[in-house]
C-alpha positions in Angstrom: 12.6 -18.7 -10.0 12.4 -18.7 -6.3 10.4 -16.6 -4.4 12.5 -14.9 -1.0 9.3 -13.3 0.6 8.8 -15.0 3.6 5.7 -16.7 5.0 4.6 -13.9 7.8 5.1 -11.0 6.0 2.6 -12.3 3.1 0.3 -12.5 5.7 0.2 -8.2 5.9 -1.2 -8.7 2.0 -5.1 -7.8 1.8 -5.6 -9.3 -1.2 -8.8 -11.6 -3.7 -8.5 -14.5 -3.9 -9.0 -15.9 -7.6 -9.7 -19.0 -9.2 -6.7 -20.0 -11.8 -9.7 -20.5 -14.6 -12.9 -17.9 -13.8 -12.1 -14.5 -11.9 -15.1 -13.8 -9.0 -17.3 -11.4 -8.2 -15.0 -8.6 -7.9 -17.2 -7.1 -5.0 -16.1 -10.2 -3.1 -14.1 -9.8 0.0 -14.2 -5.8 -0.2 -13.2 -3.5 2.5 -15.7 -1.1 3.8 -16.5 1.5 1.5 -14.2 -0.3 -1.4 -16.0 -0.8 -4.9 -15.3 -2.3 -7.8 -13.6 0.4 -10.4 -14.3 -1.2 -13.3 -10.8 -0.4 -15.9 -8.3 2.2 -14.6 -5.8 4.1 -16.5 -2.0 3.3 -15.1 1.0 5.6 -14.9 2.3 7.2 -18.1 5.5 6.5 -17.0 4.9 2.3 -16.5 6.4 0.7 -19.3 5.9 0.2 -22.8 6.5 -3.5 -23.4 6.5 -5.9 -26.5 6.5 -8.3 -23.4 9.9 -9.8 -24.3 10.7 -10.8 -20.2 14.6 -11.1 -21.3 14.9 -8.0 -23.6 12.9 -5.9 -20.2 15.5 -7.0 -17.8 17.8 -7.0 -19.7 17.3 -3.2 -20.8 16.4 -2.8 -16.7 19.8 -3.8 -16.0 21.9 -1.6 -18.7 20.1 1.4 -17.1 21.0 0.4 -13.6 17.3 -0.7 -12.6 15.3 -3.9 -11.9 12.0 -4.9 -13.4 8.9 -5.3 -11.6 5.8 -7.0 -13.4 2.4 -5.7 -12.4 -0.2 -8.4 -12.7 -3.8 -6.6 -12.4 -7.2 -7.3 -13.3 -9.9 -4.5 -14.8 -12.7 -4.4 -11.7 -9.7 -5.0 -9.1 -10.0 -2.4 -6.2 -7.1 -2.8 -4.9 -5.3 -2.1 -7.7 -7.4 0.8 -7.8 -6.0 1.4 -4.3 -2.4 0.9 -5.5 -2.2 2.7 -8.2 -4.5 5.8 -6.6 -2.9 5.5 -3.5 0.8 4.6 -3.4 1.4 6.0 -6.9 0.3 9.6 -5.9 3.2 10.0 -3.5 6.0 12.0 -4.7 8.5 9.9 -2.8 7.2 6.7 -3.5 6.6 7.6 -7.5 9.9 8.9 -7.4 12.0 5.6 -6.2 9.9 3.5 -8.4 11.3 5.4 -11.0 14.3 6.1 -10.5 15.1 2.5 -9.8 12.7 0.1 -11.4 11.0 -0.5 -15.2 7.7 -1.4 -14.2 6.0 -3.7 -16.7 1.7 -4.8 -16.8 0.5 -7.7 -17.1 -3.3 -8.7 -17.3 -3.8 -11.7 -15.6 -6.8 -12.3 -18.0 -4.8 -11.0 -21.1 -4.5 -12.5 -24.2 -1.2 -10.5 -25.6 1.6 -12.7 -26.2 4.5 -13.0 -23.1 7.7 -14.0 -24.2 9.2 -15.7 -20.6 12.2 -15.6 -19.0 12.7 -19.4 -20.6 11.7 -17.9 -24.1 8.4 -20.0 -24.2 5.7 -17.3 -25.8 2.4 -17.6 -24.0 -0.9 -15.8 -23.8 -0.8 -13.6 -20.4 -3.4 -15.2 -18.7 -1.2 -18.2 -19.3 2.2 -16.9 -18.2 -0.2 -15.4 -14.9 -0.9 -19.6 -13.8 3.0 -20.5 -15.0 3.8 -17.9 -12.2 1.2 -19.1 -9.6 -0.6 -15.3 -9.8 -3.5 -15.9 -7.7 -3.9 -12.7 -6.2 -4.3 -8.8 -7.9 -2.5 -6.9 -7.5 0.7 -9.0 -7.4 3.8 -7.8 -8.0 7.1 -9.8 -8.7 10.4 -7.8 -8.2 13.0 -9.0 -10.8 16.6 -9.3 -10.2 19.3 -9.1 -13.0 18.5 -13.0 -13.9 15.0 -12.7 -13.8 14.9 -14.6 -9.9 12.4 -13.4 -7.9 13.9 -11.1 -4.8 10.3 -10.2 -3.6 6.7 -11.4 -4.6 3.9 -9.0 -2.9 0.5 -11.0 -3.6 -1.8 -8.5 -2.5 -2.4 -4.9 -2.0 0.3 -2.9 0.5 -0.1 0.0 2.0 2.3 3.1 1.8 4.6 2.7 4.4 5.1 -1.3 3.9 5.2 -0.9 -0.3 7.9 1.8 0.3 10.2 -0.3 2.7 10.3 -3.0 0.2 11.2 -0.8 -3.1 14.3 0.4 -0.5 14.6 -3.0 -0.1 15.1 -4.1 -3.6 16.3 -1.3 -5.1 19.2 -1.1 -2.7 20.1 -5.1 -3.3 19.8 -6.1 0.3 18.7 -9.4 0.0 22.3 -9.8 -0.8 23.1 -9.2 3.2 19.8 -9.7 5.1 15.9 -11.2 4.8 13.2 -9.1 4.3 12.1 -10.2 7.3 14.9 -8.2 9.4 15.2 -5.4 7.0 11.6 -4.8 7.1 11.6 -4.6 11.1 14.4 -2.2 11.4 13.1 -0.4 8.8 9.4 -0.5 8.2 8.1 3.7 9.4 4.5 3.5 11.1 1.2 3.8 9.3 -0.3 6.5 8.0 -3.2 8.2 10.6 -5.8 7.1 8.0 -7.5 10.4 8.4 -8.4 13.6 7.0 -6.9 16.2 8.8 -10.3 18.9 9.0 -9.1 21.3 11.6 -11.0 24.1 13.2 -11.3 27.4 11.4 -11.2 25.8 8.5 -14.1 25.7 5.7 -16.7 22.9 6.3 -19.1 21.2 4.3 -20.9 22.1 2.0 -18.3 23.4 0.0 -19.5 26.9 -2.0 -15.8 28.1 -2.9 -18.0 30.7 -5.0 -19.2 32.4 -2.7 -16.5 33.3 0.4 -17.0 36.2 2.1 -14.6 38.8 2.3 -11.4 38.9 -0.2 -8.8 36.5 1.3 -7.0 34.0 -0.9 -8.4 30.2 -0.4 -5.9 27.4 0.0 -7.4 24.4 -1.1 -5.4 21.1 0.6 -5.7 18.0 -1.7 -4.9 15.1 0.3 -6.0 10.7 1.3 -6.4 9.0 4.5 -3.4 7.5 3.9 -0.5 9.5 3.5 2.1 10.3 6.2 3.4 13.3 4.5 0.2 14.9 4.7 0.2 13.6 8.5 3.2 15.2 9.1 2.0 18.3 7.3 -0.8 18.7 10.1 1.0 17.4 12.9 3.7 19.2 12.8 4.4 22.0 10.2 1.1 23.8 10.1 1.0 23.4 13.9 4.0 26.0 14.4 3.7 29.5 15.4 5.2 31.3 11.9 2.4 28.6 9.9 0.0 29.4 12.0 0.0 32.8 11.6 0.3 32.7 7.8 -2.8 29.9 7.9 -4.5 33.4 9.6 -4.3 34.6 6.3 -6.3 32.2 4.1 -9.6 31.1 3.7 -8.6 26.9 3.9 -10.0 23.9 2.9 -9.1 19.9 2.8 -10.7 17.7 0.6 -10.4 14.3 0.0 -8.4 13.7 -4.0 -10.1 10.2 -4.3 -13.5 11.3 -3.2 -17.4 12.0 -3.7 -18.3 15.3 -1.6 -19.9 17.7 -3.9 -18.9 21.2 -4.0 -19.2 23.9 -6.4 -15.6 25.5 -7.7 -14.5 29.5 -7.7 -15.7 29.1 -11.0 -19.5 28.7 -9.5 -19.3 25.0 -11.4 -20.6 22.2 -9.6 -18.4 19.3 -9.2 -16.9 17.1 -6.5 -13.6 16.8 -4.7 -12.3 13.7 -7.1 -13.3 15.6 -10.5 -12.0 18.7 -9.1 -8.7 17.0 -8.7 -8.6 15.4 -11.7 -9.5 18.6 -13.6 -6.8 20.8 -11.9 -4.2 18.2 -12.5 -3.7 17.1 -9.0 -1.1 13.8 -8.9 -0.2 13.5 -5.8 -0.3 14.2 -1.7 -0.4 16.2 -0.6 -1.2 19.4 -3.0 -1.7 22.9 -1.8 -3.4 24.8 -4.4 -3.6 28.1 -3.7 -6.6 30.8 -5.5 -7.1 34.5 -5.1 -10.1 36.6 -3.9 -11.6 36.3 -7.0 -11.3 32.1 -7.5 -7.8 33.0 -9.8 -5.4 29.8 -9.5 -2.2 31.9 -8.6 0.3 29.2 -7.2 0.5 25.2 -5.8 2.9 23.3 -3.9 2.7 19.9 -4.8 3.9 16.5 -2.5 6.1 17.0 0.1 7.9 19.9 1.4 9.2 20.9 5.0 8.8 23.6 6.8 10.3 26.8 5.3 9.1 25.9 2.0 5.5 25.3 2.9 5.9 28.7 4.8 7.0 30.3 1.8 4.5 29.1 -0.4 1.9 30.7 2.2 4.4 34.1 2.4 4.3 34.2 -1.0 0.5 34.6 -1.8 -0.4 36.1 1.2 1.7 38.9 0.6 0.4 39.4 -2.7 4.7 39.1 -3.7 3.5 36.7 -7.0 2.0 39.4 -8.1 5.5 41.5 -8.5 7.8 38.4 -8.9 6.9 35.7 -11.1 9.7 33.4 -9.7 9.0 31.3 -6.3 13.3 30.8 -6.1 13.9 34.1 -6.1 11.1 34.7 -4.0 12.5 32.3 -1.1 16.1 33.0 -1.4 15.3 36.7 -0.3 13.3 35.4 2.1 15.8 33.5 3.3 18.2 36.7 3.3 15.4 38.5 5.2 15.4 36.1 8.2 18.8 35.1 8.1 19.5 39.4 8.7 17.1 39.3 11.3 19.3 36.3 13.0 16.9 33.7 12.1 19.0 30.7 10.7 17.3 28.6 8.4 17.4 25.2 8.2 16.2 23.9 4.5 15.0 20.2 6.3 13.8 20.8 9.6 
């Protein structure tokens, strides 16, 4: 197998090193406020593999898809970071998917590997044949099992979703990575919050609002340029800023710490919170009433007319009188379009 990832863009990896025999500290080489997770749960949808490398790609193939193996380590933060991260986009989640079987490996595993050459091997084994030296690394399969891209190292975003278009569309058949990424690559992610004024600060006591607005709650991470644009662009128009008027709002942070106590008057923090209402991705707009009732969420990313809506349609009390959202926009839609107001589903 040969590897087409070329020199420099290895270089954007942030990545731990590891010894072929003894994995490290796993604190070592840590960004700033990084820790080690300990075991984390993957996607559902990764899949289920007798490990078989020729029967994967081969299945990958039938359906239309390529296989991608995930080598990880338990007490790996950045595989924390890519899984946590990346795999809570919609649009990312969704073009892994749709064109890619996605198949573990523990570089310290002991399950048996069938390889591409049929040699069966523990996985630790079959993670030296392959030179892993790095978690997360992540080797994107074509149809006979050749590596198009090898990603040693976490990637943000923006860079991890430029190279599933990459693969997924077969262009190393007509260019490097090198070029495509260039042309292609979007900008970073602000890496911020986006806390604006007016909204609810810290500490968080979501039991005890005054008055009887609804609350929107924004679930969102540093690094996620939908939520970026969200802020930057669609909340910052007239008609959203007017419905924002409306709300009683809050961001928090998916992944993190900050305590806070719920509608519910439980105390909890931002991460648990998440996790208990089910939140997968960024960002998530989960809308309560004035008495802490969950009446509607928006999840991942929408444009304009549909975030709009979403706010219309719980600040106008209408999902109390039509339990359908479609319906709801569509004569919406009618309304404005009367009232010579042409909409424009992507803008």
């Amino acid at each position: 197998m040969k590897s087409m990832l070329p020199l420099w863009l290895a270089l954007f990896s942030i990545a731990l090193p590891l010894s072929a025999e003894t994995p490290p500290a796993a604190e070592d080489g840590l960004e700033p406020g990084m820790v080690n997770p300990g075991y984390h749960e993957q996607p559902e949808w990764f899949k289920q593999s007798f490990l078989d490398l020729r029967e994967d790609i081969a299945e990958a193939s039938e359906a239309g898809r390529r296989l991608v193996l995930y080598f990880y380590q338990d007490g790996c933060p950045y595989c924390k970071k890519l899984l946590e991260t990346n795999f809570s986009q919609r649009d990312i989640v969704d073009k892994t998917r749709g064109n890619f079987d996605v198949v573990a490996i523990n570089m310290w595993g002991d399950r048996e590997v069938t390889d591409l050459d049929g040699e069966l091997m523990t996985e630790k084994r079959f993670a030296e044949k392959m030179r892993v030296m790095f978690t997360p690394t992540l080797l994107f399969l074509d149809e006979q099992g050749d590596v198009v891209v090898r990603l040693n190292g976490y990637y943000p975003p923006h860079q991890f979703e430029t190279v599933l278009d990459y693969v997924a569309g077969r262009h190393e058949k007509d260019e490097p990575l090198r070029a495509f990424f260039e042309k292609r690559a979007p900008p970073a992610a602000s890496g911020r919050l986006h806390r604006e004024p007016g909204f609810l600060s810290p500490p968080y006591r979501f039991d005890r609002r005054n008055g009887d607005r609804p609350l929107l709650v924004l679930f969102e991470q540093r690094e996620c340029s939908p939520c970026d644009e969200l802020h930057m662009d669609i909340l910052k128009r007239p008609e959203s800023r007017a419905l924002l008027e409306r709300f009683d709002v809050a961001v928090l942070d998916m992944w993190g710490k900050e305590p806070l106590v719920t509608p519910a008057g439980e105390p909890t923090t931002s991460s648990e919170w998440a996790r208990q209402l089910g939140v997968q991705y960024a960002p998530t707009m989960v809308f309560f009433d004035g008495s802490g009732r969950e009446v509607f969420r928006a999840e991942a990313y929408l444009k304009a007319f549909h975030i709009q809506s979403a706010m219309d349609y719980v600040a106008s009390g209408a999902y109390r009188e039509q339990p359908s959202f479609q319906r709801f926009i569509q004569a919406r839609a009618d309304r404005l379009e009367a009232q010579g107001v042409h909409i424009d589903l992507m803008q």
